[in-house]
Backbone as CSV, one residue per row, in Angstrom:
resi,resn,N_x,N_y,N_z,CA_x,CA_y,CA_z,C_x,C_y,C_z
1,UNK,-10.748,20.344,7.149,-10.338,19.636,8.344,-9.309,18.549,8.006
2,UNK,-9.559,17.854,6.985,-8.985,16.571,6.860,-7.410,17.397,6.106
3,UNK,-7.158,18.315,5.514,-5.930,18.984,5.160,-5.130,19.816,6.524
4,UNK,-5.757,19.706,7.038,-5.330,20.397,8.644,-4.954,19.283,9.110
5,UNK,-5.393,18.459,8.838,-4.665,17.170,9.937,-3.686,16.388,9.644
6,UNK,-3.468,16.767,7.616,-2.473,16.142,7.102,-1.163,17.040,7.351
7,UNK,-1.348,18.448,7.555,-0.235,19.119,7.762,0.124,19.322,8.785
8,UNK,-0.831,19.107,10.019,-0.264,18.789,11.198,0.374,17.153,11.351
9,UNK,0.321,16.736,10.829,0.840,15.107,10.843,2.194,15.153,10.479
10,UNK,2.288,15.656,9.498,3.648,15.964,8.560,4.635,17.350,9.966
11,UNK,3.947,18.207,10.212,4.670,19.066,11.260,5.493,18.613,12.755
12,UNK,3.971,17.486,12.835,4.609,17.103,14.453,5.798,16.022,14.183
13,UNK,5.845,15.271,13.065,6.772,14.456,12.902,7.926,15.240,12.654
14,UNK,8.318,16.485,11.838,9.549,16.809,11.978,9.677,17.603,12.691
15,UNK,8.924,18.083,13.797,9.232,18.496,15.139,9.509,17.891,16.086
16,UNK,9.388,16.847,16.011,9.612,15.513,16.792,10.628,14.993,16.990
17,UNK,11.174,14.407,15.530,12.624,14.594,15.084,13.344,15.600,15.485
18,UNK,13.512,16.755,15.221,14.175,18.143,15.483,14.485,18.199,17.238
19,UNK,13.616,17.663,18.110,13.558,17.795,19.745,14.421,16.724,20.056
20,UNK,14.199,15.523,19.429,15.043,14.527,19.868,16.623,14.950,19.573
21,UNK,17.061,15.367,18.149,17.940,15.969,17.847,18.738,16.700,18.882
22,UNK,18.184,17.520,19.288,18.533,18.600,20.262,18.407,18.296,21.639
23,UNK,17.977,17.281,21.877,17.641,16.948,23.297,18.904,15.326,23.597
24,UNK,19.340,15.223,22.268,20.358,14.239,22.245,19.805,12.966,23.134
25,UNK,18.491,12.452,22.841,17.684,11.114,23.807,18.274,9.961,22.662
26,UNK,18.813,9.493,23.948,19.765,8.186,22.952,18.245,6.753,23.112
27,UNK,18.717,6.296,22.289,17.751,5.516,21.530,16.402,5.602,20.956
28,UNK,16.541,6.912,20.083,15.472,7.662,19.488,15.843,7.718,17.775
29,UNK,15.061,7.937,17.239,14.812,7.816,15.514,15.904,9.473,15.528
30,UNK,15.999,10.653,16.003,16.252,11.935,15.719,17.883,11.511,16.411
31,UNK,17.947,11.259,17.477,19.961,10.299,18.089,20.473,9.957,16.815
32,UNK,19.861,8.523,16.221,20.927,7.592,15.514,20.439,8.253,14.532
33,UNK,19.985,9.453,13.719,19.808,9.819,12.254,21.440,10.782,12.250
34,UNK,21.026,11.506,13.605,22.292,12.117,13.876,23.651,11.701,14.011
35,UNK,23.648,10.628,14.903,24.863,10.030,15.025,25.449,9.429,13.475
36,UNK,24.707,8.680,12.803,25.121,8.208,11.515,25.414,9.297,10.511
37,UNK,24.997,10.768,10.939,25.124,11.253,9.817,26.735,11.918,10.244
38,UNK,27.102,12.023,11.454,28.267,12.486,12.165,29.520,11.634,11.734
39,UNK,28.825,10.060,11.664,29.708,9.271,11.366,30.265,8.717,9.917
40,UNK,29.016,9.349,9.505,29.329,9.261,7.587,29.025,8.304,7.142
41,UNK,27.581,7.278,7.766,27.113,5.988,7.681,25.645,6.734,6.366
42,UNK,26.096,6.513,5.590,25.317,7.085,4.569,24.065,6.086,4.240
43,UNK,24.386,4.880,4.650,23.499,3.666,4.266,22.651,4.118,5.665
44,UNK,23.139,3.974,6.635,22.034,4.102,8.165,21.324,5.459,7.640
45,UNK,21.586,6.924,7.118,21.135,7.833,7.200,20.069,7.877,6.120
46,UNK,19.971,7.425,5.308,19.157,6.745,3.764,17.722,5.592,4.816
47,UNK,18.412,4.949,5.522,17.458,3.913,6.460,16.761,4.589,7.503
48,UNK,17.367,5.762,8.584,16.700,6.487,9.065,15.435,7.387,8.458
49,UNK,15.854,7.834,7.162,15.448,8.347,6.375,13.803,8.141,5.913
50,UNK,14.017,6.479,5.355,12.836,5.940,5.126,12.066,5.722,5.989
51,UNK,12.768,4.644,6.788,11.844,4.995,8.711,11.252,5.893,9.079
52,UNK,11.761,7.094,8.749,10.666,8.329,9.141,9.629,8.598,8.459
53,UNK,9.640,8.358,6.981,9.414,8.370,5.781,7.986,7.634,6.153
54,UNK,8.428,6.500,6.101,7.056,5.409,6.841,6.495,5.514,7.512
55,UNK,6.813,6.213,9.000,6.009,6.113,9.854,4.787,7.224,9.960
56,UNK,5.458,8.304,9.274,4.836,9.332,9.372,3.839,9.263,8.415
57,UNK,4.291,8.553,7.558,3.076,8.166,6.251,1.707,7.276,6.663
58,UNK,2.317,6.365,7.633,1.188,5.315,8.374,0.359,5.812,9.212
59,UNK,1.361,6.902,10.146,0.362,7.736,10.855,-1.007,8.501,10.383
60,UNK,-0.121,9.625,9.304,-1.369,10.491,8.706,-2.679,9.757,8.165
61,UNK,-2.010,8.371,7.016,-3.128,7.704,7.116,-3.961,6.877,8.140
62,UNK,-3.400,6.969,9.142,-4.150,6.667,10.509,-5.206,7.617,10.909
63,UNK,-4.580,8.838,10.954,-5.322,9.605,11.340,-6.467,10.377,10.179
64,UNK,-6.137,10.556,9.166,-7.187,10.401,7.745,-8.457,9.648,7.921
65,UNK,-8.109,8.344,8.345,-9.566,7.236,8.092,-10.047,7.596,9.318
66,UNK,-9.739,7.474,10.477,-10.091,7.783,12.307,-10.843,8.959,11.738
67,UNK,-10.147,10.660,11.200,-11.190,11.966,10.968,-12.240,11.302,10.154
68,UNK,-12.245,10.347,8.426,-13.073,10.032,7.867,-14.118,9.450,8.623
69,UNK,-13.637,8.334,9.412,-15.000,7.540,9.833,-15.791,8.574,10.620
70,UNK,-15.234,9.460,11.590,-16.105,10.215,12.655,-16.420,11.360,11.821
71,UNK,-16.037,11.534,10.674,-17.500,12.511,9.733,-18.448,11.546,9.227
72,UNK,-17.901,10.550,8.412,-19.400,9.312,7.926,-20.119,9.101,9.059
73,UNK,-19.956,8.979,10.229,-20.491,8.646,11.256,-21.282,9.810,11.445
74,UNK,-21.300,10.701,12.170,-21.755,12.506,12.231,-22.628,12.392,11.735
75,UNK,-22.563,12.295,9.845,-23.222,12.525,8.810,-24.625,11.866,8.674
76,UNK,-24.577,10.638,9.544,-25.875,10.017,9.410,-26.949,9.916,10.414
């Protein structure tokens, strides 16, 4: 369960990205990764980069401890 939720974590984030991309929603993380990379802002696209990098990392472990606690919990 808890590997199912890490690879769905990791999926919906670059599906997420990918829609915004394509859906061209201006003031979105998937817009300005695009636009900077159009524009050859190599420093913004490195910063988008990590931003995604992070968030998606904070999430999964969000959602990791949230599945952990409601099995310790279950369990007793």
């Amino acid at each position: 369960m808890l590997s199912s939720a890490k690879l769905a974590m990791g999926l919906s984030w670059k599906s997420g990205i990918a829609a915004e991309l394509i859906g061209q929603v201006r003031n979105s993380i998937g817009y300005q990764l695009m636009d900077a990379k159009v524009s050859l802002e190599m420093g913004e696209v490195f910063a988008w980069s990590i931003i995604m990098i992070a968030l998606s990392k904070f999430f999964e472990l969000l959602v990791l401890y949230v599945l952990k606690k409601g099995f310790s919990k279950g369990s007793t």
